[in-house]
C-alpha positions in Angstrom: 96.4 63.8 30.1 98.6 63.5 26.9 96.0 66.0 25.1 96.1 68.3 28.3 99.9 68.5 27.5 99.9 69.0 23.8 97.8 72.1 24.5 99.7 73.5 26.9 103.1 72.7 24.5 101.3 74.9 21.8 100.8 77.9 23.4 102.6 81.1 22.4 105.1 83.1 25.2 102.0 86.0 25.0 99.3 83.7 26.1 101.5 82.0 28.4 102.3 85.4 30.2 98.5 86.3 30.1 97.3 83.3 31.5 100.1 84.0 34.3 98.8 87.7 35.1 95.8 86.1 35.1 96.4 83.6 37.7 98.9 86.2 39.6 95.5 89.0 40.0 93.2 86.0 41.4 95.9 85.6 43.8 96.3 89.0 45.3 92.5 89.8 45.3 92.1 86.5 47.4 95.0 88.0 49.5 93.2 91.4 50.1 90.2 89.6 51.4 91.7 87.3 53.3 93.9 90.0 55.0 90.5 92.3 55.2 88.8 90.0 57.4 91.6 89.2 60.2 93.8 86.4 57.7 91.1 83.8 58.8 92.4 83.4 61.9 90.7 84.2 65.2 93.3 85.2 68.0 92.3 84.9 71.8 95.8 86.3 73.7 94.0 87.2 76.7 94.7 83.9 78.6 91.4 81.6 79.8 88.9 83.1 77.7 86.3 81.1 79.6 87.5 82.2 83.3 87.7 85.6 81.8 84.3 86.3 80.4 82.7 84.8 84.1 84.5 88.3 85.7 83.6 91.8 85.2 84.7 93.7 82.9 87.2 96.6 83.5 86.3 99.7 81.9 90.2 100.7 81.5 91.0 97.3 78.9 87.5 95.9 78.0 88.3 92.6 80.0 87.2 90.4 82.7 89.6 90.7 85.5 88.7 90.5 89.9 90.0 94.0 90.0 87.6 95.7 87.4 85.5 97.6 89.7 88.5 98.6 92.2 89.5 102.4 92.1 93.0 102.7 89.8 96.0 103.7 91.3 98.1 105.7 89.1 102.2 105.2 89.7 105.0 108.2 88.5 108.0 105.8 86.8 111.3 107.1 85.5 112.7 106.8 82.0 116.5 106.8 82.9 118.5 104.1 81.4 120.1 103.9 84.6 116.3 102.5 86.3 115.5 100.1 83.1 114.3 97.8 83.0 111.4 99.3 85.5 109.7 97.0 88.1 105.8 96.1 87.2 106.0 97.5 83.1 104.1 95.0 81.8 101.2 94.9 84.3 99.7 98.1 83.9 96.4 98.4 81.7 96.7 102.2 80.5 100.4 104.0 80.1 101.0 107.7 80.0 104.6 108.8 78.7 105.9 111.9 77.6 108.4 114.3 77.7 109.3 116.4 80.8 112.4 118.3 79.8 113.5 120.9 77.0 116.2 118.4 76.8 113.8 115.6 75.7 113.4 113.2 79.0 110.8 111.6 79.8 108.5 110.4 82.2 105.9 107.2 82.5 102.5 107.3 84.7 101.4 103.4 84.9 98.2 102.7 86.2 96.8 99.5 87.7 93.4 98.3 88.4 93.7 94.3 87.0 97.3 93.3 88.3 98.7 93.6 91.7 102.9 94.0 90.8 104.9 92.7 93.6 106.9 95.5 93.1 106.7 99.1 91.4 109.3 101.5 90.3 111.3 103.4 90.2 109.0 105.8 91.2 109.6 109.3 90.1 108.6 112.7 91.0 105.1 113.9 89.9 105.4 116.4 86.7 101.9 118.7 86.5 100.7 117.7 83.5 100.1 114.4 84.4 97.6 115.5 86.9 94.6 116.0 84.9 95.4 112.6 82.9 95.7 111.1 86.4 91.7 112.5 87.1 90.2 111.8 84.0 90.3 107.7 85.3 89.3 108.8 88.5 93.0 107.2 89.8 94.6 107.8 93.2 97.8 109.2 92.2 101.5 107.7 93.9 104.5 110.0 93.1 107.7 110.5 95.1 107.6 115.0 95.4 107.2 116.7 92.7 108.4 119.8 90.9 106.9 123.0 92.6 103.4 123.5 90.8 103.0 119.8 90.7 103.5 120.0 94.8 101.6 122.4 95.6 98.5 121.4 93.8 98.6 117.8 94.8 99.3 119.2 98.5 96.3 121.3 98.3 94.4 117.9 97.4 93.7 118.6 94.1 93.3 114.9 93.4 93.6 111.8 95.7 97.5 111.3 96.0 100.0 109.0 97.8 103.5 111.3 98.4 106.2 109.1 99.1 108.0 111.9 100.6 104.9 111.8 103.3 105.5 108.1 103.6 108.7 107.2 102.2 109.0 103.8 105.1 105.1 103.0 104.9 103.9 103.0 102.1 107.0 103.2 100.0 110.8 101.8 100.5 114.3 102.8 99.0 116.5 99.7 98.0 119.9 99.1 98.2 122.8 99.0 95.4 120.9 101.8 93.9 122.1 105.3 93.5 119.2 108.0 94.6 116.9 109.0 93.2 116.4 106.0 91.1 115.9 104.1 94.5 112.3 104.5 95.4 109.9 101.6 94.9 106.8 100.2 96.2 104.3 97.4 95.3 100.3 97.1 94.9 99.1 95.9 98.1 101.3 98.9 99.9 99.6 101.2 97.7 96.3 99.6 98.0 96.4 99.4 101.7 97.3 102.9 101.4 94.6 104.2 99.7 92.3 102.6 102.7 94.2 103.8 105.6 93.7 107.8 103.7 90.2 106.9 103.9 90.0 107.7 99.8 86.9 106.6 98.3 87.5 103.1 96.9 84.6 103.5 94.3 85.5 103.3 91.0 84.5 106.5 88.6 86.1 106.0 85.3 82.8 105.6 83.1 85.6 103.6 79.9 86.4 103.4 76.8 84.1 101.8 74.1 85.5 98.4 73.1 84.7 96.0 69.8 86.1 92.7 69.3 85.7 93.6 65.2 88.5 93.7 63.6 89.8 97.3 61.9 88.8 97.5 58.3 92.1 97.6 56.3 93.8 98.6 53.0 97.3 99.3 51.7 97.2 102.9 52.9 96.6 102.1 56.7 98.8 98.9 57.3 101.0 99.6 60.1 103.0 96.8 61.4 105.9 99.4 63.2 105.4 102.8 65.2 107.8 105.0 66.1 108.3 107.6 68.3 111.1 109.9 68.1 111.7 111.1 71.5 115.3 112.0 72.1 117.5 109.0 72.3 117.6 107.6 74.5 114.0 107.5 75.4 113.1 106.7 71.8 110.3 104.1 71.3 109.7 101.9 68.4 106.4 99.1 68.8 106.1 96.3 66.4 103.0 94.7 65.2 102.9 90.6 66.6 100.0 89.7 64.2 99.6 86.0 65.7 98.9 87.5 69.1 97.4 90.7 67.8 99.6 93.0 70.0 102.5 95.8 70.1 105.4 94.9 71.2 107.6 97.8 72.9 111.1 98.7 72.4 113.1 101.4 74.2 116.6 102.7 72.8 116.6 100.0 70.9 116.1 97.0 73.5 113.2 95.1 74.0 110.9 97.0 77.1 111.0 94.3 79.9 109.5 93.5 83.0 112.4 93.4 86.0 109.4 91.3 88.1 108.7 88.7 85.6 110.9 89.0 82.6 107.9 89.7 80.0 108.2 91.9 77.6 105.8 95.2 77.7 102.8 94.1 75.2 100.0 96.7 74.1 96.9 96.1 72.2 96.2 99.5 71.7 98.9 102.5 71.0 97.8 106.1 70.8 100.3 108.5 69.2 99.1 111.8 71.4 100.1 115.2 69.1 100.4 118.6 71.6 102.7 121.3 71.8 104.8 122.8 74.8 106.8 125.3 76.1 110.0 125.4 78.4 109.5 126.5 81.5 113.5 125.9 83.2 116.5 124.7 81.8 115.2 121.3 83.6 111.5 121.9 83.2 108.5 122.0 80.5 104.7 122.2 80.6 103.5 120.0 77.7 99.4 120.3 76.8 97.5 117.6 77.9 94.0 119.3 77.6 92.1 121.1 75.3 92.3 119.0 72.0 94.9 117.8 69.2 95.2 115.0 66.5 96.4 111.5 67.1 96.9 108.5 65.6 95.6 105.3 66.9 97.1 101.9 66.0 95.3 98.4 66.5 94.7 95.4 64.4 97.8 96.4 62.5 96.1 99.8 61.0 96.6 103.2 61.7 93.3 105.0 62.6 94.0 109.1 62.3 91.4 111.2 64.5 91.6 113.7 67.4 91.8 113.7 71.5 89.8 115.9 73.6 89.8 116.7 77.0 87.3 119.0 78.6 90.0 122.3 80.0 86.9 123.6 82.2 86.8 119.7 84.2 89.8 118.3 86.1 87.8 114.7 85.8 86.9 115.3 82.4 87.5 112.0 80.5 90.4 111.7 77.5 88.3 110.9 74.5 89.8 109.5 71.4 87.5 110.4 68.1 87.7 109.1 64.5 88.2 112.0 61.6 83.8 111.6 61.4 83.6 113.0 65.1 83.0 109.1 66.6 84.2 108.0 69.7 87.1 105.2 68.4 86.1 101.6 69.3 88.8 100.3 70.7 90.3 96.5 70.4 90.1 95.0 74.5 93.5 95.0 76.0 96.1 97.1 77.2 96.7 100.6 76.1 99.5 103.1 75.7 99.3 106.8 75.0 102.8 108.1 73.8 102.5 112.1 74.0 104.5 114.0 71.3 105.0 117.7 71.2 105.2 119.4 68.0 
């Protein structure tokens, strides 16, 4: 031990510091591996692993769930500050949002196949370019009116809809305390029961999105642990990357994105950044793109994943597929997903 220390008391400043870079590069080339296969540590945040692999697998999130082969039921939500936080947020399994107005509002369409909220809403009016996002999962689609194209497409039964204006004290309630229109709610089971009594097909279409448990390969250049998305305040989002639960975690103008039914914060496991273009239509109105194709960015794992969308123009039904920059349909991590839709 004594000779260990004589050595180390005779070496120069210069071997001292190379012996130290030395050390410091073994470290950071463990740290890159490490971090390039998941940290060593495998995450399971989707509850009782063992209950959920005994249930089919919906083809919306990639997991086991008693709802998985039940036709989705898509829901119209506001974005006013005045309706956060919104009723049945968290629950969804896919989320459309984007902006509605020259002014930059926006609008949300949730859709539900694995939860059953006990309460939905605010439901909003249907916009028309969520109607073919709506078909391409084969949803039923709940909205409260609708601007005038939207109307008179989904009154022509373009897709399977649920108008609350039709059934505003059936299917659909207004509460009090509330000022209108911010006032209109429903739940699952009135929406569910709805869909029977329409006599609409109950089958389930959607054909999914391809789903790996491998984790993203990553370097320095694709690391993403925030997101953000400028939409006008103050609809702007931000999502931050939990890495011990593997998730997104939303934030809206600044504030965590809760539940009003249960308190939970909105959690994603998958975000899609969705880049189109649009045009003003009114002073209170735009049509944004949501066929045809565009880039995007796809975040899970904590990486960023650049490719396009697509969506078949000449196919209401078509499916929104999500490719990688080699023309590869995206694997995507099972869990929830969120598309945010930007115009450039």
């Amino acid at each position: 031990m004594r000779g260990i220390i004589k050595k180390l008391s005779e070496l120069t400043i210069n071997q001292v510091l190379i012996i130290g870079g030395a050390i410091a590069f073994i470290f950071i080339v463990a740290f890159f591996v490490w971090w390039q296969k998941g940290g060593g540590i495998e995450i399971n945040n989707n509850g009782d692993s063992d209950t959920i692999s005994n249930l089919p697998k919906s083809l919306i999130t990639g997991l086991g769930c008693e709802g998985a082969e039940n036709r989705p039921i898509a829901v119209m939500l506001a974005s006013d500050p005045i309706t956060r936080p919104l009723s049945g947020i968290s629950q969804a399994d896919i989320v459309f949002e984007m902006p509605v107005t020259p002014s930059g509002l926006t609008r949300i369409m949730a859709v539900y196949q694995c939860e059953s909220p006990d309460e939905i809403g605010s439901v909003r009016s249907a916009r028309e370019d969520f109607i073919p996002l709506a078909a391409s999962l084969g949803t039923v689609f709940a909205h409260w009116g609708g601007e005038t194209e939207a109307l008179e497409k989904l009154d022509g039964h373009i897709i399977d809809n649920i108008d609350a204006m039709r059934y505003e004290t059936v299917y659909f309630y207004r509460k009090s305390g509330i000022p209108q229109p911010h006032n209109g709610f429903t739940d699952f089971e009135r929406l569910e029961k709805a869909t029977k009594d329409l006599k609409y097909d109950q089958k389930n279409t959607f054909t999914g999105y391809p789903r790996s448990n491998q984790d993203s390969p990553k370097n320095i250049l694709n690391l993403a642990d925030t997101i953000s998305i400028n939409y006008e305040p103050p609809f702007n989002i931000s999502w931050l990357y939990k890495k011990d639960e593997n998730t997104y975690a939303r934030i809206r103008g600044g504030s965590p994105e809760t539940d009003k039914n249960n308190g939970v914060q909105a959690l994603a496991s998958v975000v899609i950044v969705m880049k189109t273009t649009s045009r003003p239509i009114s002073k209170d109105y735009q049509s944004v793109i949501a066929i045809g194709k565009g880039n995007a960015d796809i975040y899970q794992n904590g990486v960023r994943i650049s490719g396009q969308w697509s969506k078949d123009p000449s196919r209401l039904d078509s499916k929104l597929f999500f490719y990688d920059t080699n023309g590869k349909e995206i694997e995507f991590t099972p869990g929830k997903i969120w598309v945010e839709i930007v115009t450039e």
